[in-house]
SEVEX-352958 format. One record per residue (C-alpha): residue number from 0; x, y, z. Coordinates in pm, 1 decimal. Layout:
# SEVEX-352958
@nr->NUM | xx->X | yy->Y | zz->Z
...
//
This chain:
# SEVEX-352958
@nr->0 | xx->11803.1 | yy->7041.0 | zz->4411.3
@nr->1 | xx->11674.4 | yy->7210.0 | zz->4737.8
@nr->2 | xx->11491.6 | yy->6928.4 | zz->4811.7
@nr->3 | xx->11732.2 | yy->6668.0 | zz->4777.7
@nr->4 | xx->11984.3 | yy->6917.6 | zz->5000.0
@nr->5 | xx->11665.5 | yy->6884.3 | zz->5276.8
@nr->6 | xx->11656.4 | yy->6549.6 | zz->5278.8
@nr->7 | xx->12017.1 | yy->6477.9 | zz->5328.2
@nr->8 | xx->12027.0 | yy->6711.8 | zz->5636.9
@nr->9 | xx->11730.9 | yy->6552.6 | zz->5803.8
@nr->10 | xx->11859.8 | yy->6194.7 | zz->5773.0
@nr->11 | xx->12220.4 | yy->6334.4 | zz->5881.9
@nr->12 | xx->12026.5 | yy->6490.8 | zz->6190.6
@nr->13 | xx->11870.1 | yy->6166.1 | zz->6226.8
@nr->14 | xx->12199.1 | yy->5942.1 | zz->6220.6
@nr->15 | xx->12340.3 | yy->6172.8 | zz->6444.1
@nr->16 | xx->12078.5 | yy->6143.3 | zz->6697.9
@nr->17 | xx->12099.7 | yy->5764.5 | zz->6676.3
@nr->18 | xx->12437.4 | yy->5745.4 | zz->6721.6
@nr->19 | xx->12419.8 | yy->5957.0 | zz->7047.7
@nr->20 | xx->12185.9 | yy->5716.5 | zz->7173.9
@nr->21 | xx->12399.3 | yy->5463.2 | zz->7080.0
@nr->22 | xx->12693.2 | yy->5557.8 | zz->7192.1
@nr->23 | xx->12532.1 | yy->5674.5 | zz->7588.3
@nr->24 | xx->12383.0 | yy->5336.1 | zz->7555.1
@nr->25 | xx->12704.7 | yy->5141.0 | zz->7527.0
@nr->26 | xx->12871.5 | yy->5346.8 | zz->7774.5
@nr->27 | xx->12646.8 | yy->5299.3 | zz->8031.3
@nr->28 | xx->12605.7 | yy->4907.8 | zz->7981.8
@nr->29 | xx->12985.7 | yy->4884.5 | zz->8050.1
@nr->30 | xx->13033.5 | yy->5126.0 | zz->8317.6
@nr->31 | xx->13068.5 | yy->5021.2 | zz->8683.3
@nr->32 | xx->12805.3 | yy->5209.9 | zz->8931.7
@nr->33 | xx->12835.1 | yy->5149.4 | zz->9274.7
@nr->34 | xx->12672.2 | yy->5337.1 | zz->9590.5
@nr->35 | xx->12888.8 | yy->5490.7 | zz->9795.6
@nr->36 | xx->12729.4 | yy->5284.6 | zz->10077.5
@nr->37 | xx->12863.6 | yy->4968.3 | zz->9940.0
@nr->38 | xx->13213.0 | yy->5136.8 | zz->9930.4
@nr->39 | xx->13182.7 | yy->5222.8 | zz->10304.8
@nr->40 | xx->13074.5 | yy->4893.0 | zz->10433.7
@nr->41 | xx->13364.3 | yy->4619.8 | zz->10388.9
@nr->42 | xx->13084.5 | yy->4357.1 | zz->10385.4
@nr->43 | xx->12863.0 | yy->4487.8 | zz->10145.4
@nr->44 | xx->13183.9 | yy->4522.6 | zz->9943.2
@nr->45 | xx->13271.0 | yy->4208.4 | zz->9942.3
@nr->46 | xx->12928.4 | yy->4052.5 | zz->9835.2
@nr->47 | xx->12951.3 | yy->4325.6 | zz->9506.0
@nr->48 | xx->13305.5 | yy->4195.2 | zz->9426.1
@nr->49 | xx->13145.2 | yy->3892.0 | zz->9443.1
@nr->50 | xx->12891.8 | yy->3903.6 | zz->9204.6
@nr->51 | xx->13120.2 | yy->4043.6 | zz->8974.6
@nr->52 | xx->13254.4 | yy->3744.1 | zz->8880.4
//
């Protein structure tokens, strides 16, 4: 029975893990990141709003 208890941990550590990744994954392909350069230079600006779409 101590085995089976072993394996259920280690694959819980291992979902866990993947849904961290996951999860930092997806939040940083929908965040917005933008210099603070850009922000300061109204032209610069306006070519990233742009692009946006």
């Amino acid at each position: 029975m101590l085995k089976i208890a072993k394996i259920v941990k280690t694959y819980a550590t291992h979902e866990e893990a993947t849904f961290k990744a996951v999860t930092k994954a997806c939040s940083a392909a929908t965040s917005l990141q933008i210099a603070p350069e850009v922000l300061n230079d109204p032209a610069a600006f306006e070519k990233f709003q742009q692009v946006q779409g």
